[in-house]
N, C-alpha and C positions, 0 to 999 in steps of 0.2 A: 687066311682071311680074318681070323679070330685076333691073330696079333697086328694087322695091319690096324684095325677098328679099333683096340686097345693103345697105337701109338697117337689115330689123330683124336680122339676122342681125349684122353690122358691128359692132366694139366701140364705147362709145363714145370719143371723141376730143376732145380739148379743149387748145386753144394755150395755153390762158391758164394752164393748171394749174400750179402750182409747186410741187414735193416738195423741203421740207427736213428733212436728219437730221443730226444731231449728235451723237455721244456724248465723253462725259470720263469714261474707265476706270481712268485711271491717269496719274502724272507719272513720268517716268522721267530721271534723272540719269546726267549722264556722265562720268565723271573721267579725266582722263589729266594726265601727267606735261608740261612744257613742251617737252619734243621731241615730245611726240603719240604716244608709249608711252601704252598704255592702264593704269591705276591697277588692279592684281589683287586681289583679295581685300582691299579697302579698307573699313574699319570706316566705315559709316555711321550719322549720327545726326540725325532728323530730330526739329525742335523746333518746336512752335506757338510766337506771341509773348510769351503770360506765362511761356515758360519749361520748361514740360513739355513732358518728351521724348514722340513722336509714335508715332516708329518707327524701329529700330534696325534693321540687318542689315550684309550682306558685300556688295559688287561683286563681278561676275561676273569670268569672262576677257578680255571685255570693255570692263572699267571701269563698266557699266552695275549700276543698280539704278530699279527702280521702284516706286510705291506707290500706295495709293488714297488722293486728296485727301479724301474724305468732306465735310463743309460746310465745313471751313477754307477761309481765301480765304489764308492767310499762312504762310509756311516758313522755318522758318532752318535750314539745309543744312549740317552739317558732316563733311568728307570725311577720315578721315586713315588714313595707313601709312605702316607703320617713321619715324618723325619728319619726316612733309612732312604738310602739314594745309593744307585747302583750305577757304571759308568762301565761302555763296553763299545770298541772300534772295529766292525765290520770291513774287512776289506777281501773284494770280491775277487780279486787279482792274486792273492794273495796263496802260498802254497798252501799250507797246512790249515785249512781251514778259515783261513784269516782272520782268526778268533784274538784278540790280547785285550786283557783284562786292563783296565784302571786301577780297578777299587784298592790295586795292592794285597789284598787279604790272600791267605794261601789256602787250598781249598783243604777239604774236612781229614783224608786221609794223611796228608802230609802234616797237618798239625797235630795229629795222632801219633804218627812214629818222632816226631820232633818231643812230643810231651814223653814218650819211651824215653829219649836220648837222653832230657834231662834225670827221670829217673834213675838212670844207670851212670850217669855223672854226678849225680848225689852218694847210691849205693858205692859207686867205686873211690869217693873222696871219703864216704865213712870207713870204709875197708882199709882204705891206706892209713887212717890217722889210726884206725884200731892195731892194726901191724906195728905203726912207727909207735906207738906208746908202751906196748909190749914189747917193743927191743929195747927203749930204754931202761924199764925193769929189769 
């Protein structure tokens, strides 16, 4: 009786069930400065691909601003204050994030082992001329 009670009573239960949710409410951009100072009150301007502008506004104290994507899949992101200007291609489609930079610049780490490399390419040019001077003696 006791398990009869316990089977109608029992939610039911199911292993197999799989609950997926997803939402996209918003893109939000981050801007800062290349010390990692956050970009204040930064003129934003968000542009679809033919050209029209999307959505304008300011970055927070934060350097944040975000926006609602609506059907666009494509962005062009342009960040600027007091004359530093930032440029960045949102594309939503896109594998890896759909992240690609403009600005060209390379980020903080890679310029850091690049300034390494010239070092050890100055050190290994003085080493060789101090060698070849001391053969000719």
């Amino acid at each position: 009786m006791i398990i009869l009670l316990m089977a109608v009573v029992s939610p039911t239960v199911s292993a197999h069930r799989v609950i997926v949710d997803y939402g996209i409410k918003s893109i939000y951009i981050e801007a800062y400065y290349g010390g990692g100072e956050p970009l204040r009150d930064g003129d934003v301007k968000i542009y679809i691909p033919d050209g029209r502008l999307y959505v304008e506004g300011k970055t927070d104290d934060e350097g944040k601003f975000s926006f609602d994507p609506g059907f666009e899949k494509e962005f062009d992101v342009v960040v600027e204050s007091t004359g530093h200007r930032g440029e960045v291609t949102i594309n939503m489609t896109a594998a890896a994030g759909g992240r690609s930079d403009k600005g060209g610049e390379m980020p903080l780490y890679l310029r850091v082992f690049a300034g390494f490399g010239y070092l050890l390419g100055i050190l290994g040019l003085s080493l060789w001329y101090k060698s070849f001077k001391k053969a000719r003696e």
